[in-house]
C-alpha positions as CSV (number, residue, x, y, z in Angstrom):
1,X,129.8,130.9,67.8
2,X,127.3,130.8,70.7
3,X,125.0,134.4,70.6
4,X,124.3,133.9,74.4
5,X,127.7,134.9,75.3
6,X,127.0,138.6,73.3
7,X,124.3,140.9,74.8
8,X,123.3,144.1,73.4
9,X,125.2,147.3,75.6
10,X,125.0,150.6,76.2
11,X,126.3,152.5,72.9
12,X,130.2,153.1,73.4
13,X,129.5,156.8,75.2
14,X,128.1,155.4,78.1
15,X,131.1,152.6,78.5
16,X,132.7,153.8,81.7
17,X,136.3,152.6,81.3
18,X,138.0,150.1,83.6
19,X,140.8,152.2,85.5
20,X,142.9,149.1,85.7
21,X,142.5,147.5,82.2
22,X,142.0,150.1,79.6
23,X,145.6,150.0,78.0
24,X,146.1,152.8,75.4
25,X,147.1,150.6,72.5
26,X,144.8,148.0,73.2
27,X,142.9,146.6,70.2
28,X,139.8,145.7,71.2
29,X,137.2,146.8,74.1
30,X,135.2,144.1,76.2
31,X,131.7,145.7,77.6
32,X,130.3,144.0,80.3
33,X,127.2,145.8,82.4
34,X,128.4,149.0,81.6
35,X,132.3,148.9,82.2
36,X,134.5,148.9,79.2
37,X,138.2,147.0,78.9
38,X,140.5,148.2,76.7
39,X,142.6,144.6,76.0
40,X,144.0,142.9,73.2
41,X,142.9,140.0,70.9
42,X,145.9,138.6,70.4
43,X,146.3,137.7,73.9
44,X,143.1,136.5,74.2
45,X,142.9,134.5,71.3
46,X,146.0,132.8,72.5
47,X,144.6,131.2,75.2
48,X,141.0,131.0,74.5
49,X,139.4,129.1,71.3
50,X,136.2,131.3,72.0
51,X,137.7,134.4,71.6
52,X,140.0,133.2,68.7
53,X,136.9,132.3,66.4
54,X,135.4,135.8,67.7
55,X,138.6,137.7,66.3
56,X,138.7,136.0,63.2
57,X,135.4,136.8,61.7
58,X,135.1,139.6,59.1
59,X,134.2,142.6,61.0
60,X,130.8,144.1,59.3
61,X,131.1,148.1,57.9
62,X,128.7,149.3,60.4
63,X,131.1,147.9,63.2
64,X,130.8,149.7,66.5
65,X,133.7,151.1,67.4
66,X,135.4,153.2,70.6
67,X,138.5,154.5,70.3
68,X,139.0,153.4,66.7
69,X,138.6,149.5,68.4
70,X,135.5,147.3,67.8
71,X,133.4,147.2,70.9
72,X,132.0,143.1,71.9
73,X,129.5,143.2,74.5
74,X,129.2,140.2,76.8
75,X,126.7,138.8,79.1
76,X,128.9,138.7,82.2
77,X,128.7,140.8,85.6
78,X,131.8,143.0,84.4
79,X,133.7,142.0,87.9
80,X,134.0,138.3,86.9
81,X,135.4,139.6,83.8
82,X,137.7,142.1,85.5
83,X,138.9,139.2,87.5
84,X,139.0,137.1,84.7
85,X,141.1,139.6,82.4
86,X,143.3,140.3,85.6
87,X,144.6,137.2,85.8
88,X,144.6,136.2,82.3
89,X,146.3,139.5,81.0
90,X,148.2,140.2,84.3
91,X,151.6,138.1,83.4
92,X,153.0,136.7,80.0
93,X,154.2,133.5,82.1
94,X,151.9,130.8,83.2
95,X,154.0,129.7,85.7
96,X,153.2,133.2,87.5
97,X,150.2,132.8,87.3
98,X,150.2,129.0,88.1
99,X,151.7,129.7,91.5
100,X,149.1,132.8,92.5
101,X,145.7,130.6,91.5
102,X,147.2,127.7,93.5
103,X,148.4,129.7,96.2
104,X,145.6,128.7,98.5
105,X,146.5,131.5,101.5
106,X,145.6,134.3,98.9
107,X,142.9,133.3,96.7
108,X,139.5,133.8,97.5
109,X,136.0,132.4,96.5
110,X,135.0,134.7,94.4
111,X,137.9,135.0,92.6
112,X,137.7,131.3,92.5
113,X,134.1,130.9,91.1
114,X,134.7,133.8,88.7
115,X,137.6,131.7,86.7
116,X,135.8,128.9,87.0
117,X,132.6,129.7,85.2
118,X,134.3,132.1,82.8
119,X,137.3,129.9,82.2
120,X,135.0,127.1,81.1
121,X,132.8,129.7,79.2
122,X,135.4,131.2,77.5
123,X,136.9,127.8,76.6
124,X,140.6,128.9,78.5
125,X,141.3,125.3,79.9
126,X,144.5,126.1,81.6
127,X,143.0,128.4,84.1
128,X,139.6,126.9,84.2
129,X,141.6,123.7,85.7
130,X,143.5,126.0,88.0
131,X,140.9,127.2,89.4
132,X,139.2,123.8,89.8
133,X,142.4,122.3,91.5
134,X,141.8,125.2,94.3
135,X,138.5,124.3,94.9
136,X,139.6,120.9,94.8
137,X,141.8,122.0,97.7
138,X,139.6,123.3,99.6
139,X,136.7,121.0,99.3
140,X,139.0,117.8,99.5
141,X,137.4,114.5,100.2
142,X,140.0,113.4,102.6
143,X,139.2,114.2,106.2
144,X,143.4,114.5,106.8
145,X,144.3,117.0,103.9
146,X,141.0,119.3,105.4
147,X,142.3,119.2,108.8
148,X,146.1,119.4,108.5
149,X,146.4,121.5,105.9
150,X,143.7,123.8,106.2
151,X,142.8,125.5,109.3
152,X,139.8,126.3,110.6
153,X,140.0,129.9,110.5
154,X,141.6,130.0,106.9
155,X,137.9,129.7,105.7
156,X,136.8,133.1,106.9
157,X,139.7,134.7,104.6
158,X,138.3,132.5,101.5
159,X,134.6,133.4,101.9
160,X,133.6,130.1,100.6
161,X,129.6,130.5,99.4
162,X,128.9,126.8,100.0
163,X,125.4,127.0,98.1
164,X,127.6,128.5,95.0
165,X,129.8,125.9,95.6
166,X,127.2,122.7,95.1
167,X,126.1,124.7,91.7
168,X,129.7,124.9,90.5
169,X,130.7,121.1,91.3
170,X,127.1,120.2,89.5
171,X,128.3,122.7,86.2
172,X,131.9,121.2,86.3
173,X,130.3,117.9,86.8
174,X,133.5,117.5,89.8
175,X,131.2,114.9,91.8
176,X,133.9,114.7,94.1
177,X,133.4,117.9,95.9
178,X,129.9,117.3,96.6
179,X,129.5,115.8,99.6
180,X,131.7,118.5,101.2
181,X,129.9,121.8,99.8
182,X,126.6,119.8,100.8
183,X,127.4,119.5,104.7
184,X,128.5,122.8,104.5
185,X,125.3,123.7,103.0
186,X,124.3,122.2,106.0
187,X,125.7,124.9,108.7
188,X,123.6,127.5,106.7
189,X,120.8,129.0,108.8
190,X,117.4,127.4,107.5
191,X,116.6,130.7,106.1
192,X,119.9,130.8,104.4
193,X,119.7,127.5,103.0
194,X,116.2,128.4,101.3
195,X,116.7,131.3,99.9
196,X,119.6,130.9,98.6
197,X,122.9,133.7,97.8
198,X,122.2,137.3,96.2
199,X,125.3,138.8,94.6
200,X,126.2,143.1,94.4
201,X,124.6,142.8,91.0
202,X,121.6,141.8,92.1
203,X,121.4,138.3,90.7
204,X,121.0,135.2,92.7
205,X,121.7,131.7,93.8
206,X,120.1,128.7,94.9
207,X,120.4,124.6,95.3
208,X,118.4,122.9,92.9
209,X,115.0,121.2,94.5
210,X,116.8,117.7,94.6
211,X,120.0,119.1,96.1
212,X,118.3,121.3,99.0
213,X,115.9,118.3,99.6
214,X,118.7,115.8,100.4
215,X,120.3,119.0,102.3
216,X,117.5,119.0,104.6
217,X,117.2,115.2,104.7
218,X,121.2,115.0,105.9
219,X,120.7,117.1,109.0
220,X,118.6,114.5,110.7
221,X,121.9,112.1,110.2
222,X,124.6,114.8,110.6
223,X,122.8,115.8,114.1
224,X,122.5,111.9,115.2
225,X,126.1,111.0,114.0
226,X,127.7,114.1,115.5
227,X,126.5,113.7,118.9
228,X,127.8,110.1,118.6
229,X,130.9,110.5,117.7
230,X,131.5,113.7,120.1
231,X,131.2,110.7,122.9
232,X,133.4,108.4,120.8
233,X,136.4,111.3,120.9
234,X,135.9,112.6,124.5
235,X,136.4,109.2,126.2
236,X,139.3,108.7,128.2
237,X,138.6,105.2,129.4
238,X,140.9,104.0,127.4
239,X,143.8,105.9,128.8
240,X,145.6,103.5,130.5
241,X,149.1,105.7,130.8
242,X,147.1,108.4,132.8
243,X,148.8,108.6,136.0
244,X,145.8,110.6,137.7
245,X,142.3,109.5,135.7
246,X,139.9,111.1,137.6
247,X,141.9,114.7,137.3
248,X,141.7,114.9,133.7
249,X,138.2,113.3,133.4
250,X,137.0,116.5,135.7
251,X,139.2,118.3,133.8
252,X,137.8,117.5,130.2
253,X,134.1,117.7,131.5
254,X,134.9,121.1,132.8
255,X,136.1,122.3,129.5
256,X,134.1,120.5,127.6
257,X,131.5,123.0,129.3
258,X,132.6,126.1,128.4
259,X,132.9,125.0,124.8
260,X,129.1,124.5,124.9
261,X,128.4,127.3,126.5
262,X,130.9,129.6,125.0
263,X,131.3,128.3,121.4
264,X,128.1,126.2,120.6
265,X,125.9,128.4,121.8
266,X,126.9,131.5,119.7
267,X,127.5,129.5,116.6
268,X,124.7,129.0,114.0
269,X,123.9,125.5,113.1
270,X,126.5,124.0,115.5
271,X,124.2,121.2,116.4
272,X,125.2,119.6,113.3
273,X,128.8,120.8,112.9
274,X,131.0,118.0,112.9
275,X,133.3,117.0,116.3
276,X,136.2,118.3,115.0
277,X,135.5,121.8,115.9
278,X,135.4,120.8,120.2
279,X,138.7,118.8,119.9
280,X,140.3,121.4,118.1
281,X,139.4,124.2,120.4
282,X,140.2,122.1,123.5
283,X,143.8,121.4,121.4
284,X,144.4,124.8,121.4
285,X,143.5,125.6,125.0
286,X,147.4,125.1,126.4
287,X,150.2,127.0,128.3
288,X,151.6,127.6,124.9
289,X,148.7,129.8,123.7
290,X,148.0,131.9,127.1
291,X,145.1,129.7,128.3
292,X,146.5,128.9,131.5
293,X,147.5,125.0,132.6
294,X,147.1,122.5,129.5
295,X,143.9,120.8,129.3
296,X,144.5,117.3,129.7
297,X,147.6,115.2,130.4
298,X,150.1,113.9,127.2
299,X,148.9,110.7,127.7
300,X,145.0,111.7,127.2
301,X,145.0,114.1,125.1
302,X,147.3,111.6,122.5
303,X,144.3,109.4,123.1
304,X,142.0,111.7,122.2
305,X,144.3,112.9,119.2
306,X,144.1,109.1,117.9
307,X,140.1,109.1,118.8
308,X,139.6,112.2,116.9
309,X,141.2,111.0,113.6
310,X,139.4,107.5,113.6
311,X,136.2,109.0,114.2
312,X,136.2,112.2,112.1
313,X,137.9,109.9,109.4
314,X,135.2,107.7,109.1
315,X,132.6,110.5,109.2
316,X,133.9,112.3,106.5
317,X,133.6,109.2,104.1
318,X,130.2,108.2,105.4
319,X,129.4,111.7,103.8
320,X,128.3,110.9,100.1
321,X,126.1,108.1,102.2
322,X,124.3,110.7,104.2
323,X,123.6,112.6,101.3
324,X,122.6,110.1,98.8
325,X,125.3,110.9,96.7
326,X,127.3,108.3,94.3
327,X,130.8,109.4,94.3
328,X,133.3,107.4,92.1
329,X,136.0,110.4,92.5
């Protein structure tokens, strides 16, 4: 067994118990920073070779004990492990629990990042790879599964912490979801980027030297490419089934203006967010959603649809290139 997973804890009177998971006729207490969790062995032992080895050694006379149960102390900021022994302990059925990890519309990151580290800590594969497969989800490589299937907007509910995400893909060694944290990385003030994520319990998070170099590197090529394929998308000389040309030219342009001044120039970093964002804004400005006339005829904006998908397409697998990233996923 691995002593860096144990830490020495306050003695068993100054455990303040978990409200939540301190079950009366629990048979062993977890102490992480402080808090206390009444659980049971048996449960985790079932699902976790760590803990299984843990239970089975001989417990020493001078054990400590609260409650008339042996006290382990653990290394962990004690909410991971509360999030951890919620899900783990909350339902006898994995396919419960199956269908909440994987319900993408109610996870979070944090929850997310929690299972993953302690899952693969803790040696409990089945929701370490649950876990994964959300992030997975989230950070897919395929320009069509990010845009269809998650909007926009669904990443302000997940809280995604794109620096901790580029640490997590390097730990799981998932390669695949690189590219993706990275140019998210990306949108990250310069300040941000640098210093890195601190956490409630004061610890904190940054990219490794190499990773934040080829960060910095990509913004000089995200900038370029993003400007070049925003003229790519927004041209309608192609339209050949617009009955009136020069209307929705003016009309585009005249959008296309109070994106930048109304959207870019309130957003941090958005000289290097991809062109996906203006098309999808300009998508959305119709009859059907109380912005007045739609923007562009159903001839152009088709065009435009088909313009977007080639373009954005293609720029989300030059990605890995723009990083310097080998991605055989």
């Amino acid at each position: 067994m691995d002593d860096s997973h144990l830490a020495m804890s306050p003695s068993p009177t100054c455990i303040q118990r978990d409200a939540d998971l301190w079950f009366p006729d629990g048979n062993v207490v977890l102490e992480a920073s402080g808090y206390g969790f009444r659980v049971y062995q048996g449960l985790l032992a079932r699902d976790s070779p760590f803990f299984a080895d843990l239970f089975s050694l001989p417990q020493p006379s001078h054990a400590e004990l609260l409650e008339g149960c042996p006290v382990v102390h653990l290394t962990d900021f004690y909410e991971d492990l509360r999030i951890l022994l919620r899900v783990q302990l909350g339902s006898g059925r994995s396919s419960d629990r199956d269908s909440r990890l994987l319900d993408g519309t109610r996870i979070d990151f944090p929850t997310t990042d929690a299972l993953i580290r302690l899952g693969r800590k803790y040696q409990i594969d089945g929701l370490y790879n649950d876990a994964l497969d959300v992030l997975k989800t989230f950070l897919s490589a395929q320009y069509g599964s990010w845009y269809e299937k998650l909007p926009y907007l669904e990443w302000g509910r997940y809280a995604l912490d794109p620096i901790a995400a580029v640490n997590l893909a390097r730990l799981t060694d998932t390669l695949s979801i690189l590219p993706v944290a990275m140019y998210l990385c990306c949108q990250l003030r310069t300040e941000d980027l640098l210093r890195g994520t601190t956490y409630s319990d004061g610890t904190s998070q940054q990219l490794s030297l190499d990773d934040l170099r080829r960060c910095v590197d990509a913004r000089v090529f995200l900038t370029r490419e993003k400007d070049a394929a925003f003229e790519r998308i927004f041209d309608l000389s192609a339209s050949d089934s617009c009955s009136d040309s020069n209307s929705c030219r003016e009309r585009l342009e005249y959008r296309m203006a109070i994106y930048k001044k109304q959207v870019t120039d309130v957003t941090a970093g958005w000289n290097i967010s991809g062109p996906w964002l203006p098309y999808v804004w300009l998508k959305n400005c119709s009859s059907e959603r109380g912005y007045g006339e739609p923007p562009l005829c159903s001839h152009c904006m088709a065009l435009l649809e088909s313009q977007h998908r080639d373009v954005c397409t293609k720029m989300w697998g030059d990605l890995p290139r723009y990083f310097d990233l080998e991605v055989s996923e």
